[in-house]
C-alpha positions, -999 to +999 in steps of 0.1 A: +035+743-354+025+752-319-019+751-314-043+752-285-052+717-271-084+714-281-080+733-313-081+702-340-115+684-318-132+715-325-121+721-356-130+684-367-162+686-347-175+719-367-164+706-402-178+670-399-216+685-383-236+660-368-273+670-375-282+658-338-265+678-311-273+676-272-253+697-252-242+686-218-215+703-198-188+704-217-199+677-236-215+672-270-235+641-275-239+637-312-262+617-335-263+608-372-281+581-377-256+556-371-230+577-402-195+577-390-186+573-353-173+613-361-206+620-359-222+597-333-199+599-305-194+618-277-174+647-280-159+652-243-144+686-237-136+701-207-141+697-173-172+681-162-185+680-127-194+648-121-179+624-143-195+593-133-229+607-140-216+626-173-209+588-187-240+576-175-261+603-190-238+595-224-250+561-222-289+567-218-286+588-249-273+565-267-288+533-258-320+554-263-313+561-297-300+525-308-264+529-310-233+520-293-217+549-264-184+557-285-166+587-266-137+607-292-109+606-274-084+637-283-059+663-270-090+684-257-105+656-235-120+658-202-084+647-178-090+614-169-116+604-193-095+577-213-084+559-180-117+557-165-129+542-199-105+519-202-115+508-164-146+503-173-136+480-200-141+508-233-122+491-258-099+517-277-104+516-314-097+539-346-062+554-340-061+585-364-034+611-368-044+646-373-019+660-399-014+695-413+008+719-435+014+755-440-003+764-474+024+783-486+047+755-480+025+732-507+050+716-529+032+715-560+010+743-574-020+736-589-048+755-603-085+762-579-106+749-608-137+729-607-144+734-571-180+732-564-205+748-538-227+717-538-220+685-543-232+669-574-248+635-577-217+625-592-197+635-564-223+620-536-222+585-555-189+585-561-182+589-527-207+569-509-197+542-529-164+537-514-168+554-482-207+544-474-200+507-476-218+488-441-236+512-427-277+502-421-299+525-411-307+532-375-341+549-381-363+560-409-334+578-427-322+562-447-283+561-440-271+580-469-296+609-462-280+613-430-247+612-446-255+639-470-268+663-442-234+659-432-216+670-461-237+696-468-240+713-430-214+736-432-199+755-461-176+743-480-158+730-514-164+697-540-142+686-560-151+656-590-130+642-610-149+622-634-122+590-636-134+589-601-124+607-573-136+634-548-128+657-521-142+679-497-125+709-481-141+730-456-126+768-447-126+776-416-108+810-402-072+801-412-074+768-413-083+744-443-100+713-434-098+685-462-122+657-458-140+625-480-111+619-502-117+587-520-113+574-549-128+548-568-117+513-570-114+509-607-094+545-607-070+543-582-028+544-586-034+573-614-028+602-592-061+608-594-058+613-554-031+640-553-049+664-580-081+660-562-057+669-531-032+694-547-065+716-563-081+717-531-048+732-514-050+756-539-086+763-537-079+771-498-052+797-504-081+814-525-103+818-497-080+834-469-066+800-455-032+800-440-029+762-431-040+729-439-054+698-418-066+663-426-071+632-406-066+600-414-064+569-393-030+555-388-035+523-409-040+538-440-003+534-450-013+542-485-031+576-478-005+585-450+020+582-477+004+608-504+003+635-475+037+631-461+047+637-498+028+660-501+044+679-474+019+668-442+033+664-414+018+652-379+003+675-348-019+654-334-042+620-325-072+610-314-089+576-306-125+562-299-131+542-267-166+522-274-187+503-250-177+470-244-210+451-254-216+473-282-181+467-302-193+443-326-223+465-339-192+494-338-165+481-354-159+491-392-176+529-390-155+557-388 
């Protein structure tokens, strides 16, 4: 599979909305109260005129707001941006592969049933639960608020199963992003993961998708593992360069 450079930032960027947006450039700085780096990090495409003041301005925005200056670094960055971070001592963190299949190449079939419009309660505590642990709130919202503007910010599909597991997919054009799939402690090694995967698949075909697309960061052997059996393959990467001083406050959000 053969895609435009920037394709899988955008795509990522529109299905994981970050309720604050500021608009610089090329650049997106984005805020969420501190919920996933995903959503409070700079998202640095195109060219910029001056970069030097493009990283300073990056940094005022987020010092003003509390948080660590975490840039997204993927195959759609501003050329140069990732050396001149790493200059300035930006510690790379986060390695994630973007992965993807061809719907119609899905191994297993599986029926579109229990898809959701909304997520229920169920699904948002199920999920926070294993995905929310360590993050504190940043301002008077409380952290999983912020979270659930998130979820809910663009349209898409919930899956619950009630052994405990969830997923999220989100159409877009084509393409099918799947996101938030987790699964409870106390349920995992059931293949409770792969349904919740395998329906959503299905569930894409139903509304005109024509490909799939996860990430998933490259030491989750365990996760990596169910997609490439599923069929997954990898098309692309991204990293997050954060602030030197700010690394300790950083590390652990996605």
């Amino acid at each position: 599979m053969d895609f435009e450079r920037s394709l899988f930032d955008r795509l990522v960027d529109e299905a994981w909305p970050a309720p604050g947006r500021v608009v610089t450039g090329g650049w997106v700085l984005r805020y969420a109260g501190g919920v996933t780096k995903r959503a409070n990090s700079v998202l640095p495409l195109g060219d910029v005129p001056d970069m030097d003041r493009a990283i300073a301005e990056a940094e005022r925005f987020y010092a003003g707001v509390g948080l660590p200056c975490v840039f997204s670094i993927g195959a759609g960055a501003t050329e140069g941006l990732d050396a001149e971070l790493s200059r300035r001592g930006y510690r790379r963190t986060g390695p994630t592969l973007i992965m993807a299949i061809r719907l119609a190449d899905v191994r297993s079939a599986a029926e579109p049933a229990g898809v959701e419009p909304d997520p229920s309660e169920d699904w948002l505590r199920t999920w926070w639960q294993t995905e929310g642990i360590g993050h504190r709130a940043h301002d008077r919202i409380p952290p999983r608020a912020w979270a659930e503007r998130i979820l809910t910010g663009v349209r898409a599909g919930y899956l619950h199963l009630p052994e405990g597991a969830v997923g999220r997919a989100v159409p877009q054009d084509k393409w099918l992003g799947i996101y938030c799939m987790a699964v409870a402690p106390h349920a995992r090694r059931r293949g409770l993961g792969t349904s919740v995967l395998r329906t959503l698949l299905a569930w894409g075909r139903t509304q005109g998708a024509v490909y799939g697309y996860l990430a998933v960061t490259e030491a989750n052997r365990a996760a990596r593992a169910l997609y490439e059996r599923e069929g997954f393959t990898v098309v692309g990467r991204y990293h997050y360069r954060v602030k030197p001083e700010a690394e300790a406050t950083a590390r652990g959000r996605r």
